[in-house]
N, C-alpha and C positions, 0 to 999 in steps of 0.2 A: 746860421745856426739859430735856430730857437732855444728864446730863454723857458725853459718851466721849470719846476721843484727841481726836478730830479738832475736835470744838466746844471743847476747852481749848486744845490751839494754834492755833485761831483767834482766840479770845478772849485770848492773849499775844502774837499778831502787834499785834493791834489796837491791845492796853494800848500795848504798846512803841512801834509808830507814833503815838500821842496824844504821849508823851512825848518824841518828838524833834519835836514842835512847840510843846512849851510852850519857852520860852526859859529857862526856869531850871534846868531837867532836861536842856536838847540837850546840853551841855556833859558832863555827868555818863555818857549814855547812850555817848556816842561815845567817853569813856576806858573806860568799862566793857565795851563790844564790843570794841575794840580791841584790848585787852587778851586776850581769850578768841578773837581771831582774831589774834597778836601768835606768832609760833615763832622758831626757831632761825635767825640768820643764815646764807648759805652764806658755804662759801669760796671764793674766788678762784680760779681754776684757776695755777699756776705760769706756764704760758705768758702769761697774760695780767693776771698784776701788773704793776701801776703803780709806779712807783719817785717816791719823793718830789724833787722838781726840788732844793730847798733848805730846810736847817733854819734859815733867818737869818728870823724871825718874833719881833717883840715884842709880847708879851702882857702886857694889863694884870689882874694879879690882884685880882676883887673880894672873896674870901673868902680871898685867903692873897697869899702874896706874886707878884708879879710876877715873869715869866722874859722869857727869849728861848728860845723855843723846842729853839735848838741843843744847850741841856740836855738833852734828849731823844732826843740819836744816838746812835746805840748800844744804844738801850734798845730794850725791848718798849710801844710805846704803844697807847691807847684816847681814841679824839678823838670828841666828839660836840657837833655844833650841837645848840642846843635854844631854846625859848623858853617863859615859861612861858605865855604863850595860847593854845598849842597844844598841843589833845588827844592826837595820835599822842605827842606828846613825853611828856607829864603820863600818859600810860600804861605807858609803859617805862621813868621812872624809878624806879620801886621794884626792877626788875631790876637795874638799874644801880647802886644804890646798893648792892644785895646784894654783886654783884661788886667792886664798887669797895670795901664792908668788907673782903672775902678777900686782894684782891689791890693794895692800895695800898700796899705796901711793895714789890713786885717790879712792879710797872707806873705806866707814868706816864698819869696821868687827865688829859686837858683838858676839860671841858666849858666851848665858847664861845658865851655867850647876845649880844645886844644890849639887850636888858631893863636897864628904869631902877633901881638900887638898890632905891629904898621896897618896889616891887612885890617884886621880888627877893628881899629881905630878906626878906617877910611870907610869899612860898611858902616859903623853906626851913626858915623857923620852924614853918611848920603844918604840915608834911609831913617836919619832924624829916629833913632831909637833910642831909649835911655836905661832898658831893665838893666838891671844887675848880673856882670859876669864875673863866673869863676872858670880858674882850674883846680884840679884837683892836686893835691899835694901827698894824700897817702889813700892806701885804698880804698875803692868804694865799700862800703858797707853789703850785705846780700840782705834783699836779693837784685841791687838796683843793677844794671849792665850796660858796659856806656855805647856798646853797638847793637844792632845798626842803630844809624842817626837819621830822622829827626826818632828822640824816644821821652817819651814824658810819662811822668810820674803824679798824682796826687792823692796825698794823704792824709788821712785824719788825724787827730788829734793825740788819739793813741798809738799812731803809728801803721796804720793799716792801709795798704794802696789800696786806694778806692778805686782808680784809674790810672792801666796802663796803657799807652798808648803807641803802638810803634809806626812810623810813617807819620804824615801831615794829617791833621783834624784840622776843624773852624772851633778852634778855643774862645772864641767870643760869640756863641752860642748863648741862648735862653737855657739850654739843659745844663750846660756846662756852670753858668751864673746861677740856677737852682742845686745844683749840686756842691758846688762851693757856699752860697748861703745858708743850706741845710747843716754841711759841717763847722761852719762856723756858728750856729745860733746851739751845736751839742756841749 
């Protein structure tokens, strides 16, 4: 058999489709695609921001302390569902974590999972993550919605999602870091 273009990417379609049928590799394949098809969030358009109904949310902190949300009017926030069985999610946090080093003194991070402690615990130990999680303790506020997952939110100052996001982005973006600069210097 001759090697040219076209019998080696057939022969990597193939590999690749084997491996999203083995069960111990689908898992793997689908953060690693996703991730390489995973870009920049948009923005919002102005006319059609959503304004947050209300900051009265209690959140129980599993890696740090517990709030009420309302701590966070005024601010510039970054709200992301997540869980860790989910690959779209387990693909975009290393972006997120990126951003969340640069910008965790001038934004407020929530990431709200449902996941059980032990599990909890063992990802962010292996994957050396430190953002701040919650769960949620009374209802979310509208118009936030905590499925599907991965689903992120950010907002200005007054309250207006600037960016929603459902499925995996590259949160450590040049757009995403001018978009968040912009709302923090209003």
């Amino acid at each position: 058999m001759k090697f040219n273009k076209k019998n080696i990417s057939n022969l990597i379609f193939v590999i690749l489709l084997v491996l999203f049928f083995i069960p111990n590799t689908r898992g793997m394949m689908q953060i690693f695609l996703t991730r390489i098809f995973s870009f920049s969030p948009e923005i919002t358009t102005v006319e059609e921001r959503q304004k947050v109904a209300s900051y009265d949310w209690k959140l129980h902190g599993v890696n740090t302390e517990s709030m009420n949300f309302d701590t966070a009017k005024g601010k510039v926030v970054l709200l992301n569902y997540w869980a860790t069985w989910c690959p779209p999610c387990i693909a975009e946090m290393p972006s997120l974590q990126k951003l969340y080093n640069d910008y965790k003194d001038k934004v407020v991070f929530v990431f709200l999972t449902e996941d059980d402690d032990p599990e909890l615990n063992k990802f962010m130990e292996d994957k050396n993550y430190n953002y701040p999680i919650y769960r949620s303790l009374s209802a979310h506020p509208q118009p936030f919605t905590h499925k599907p997952i991965p689903g992120t939110y950010v907002l200005d100052k007054s309250g207006n999602i600037v960016v929603y996001k459902r499925g995996a982005a590259n949160w450590n973006s040049s757009k995403v870091r001018e978009t968040l600069d912009n709302l923090l210097a209003e």
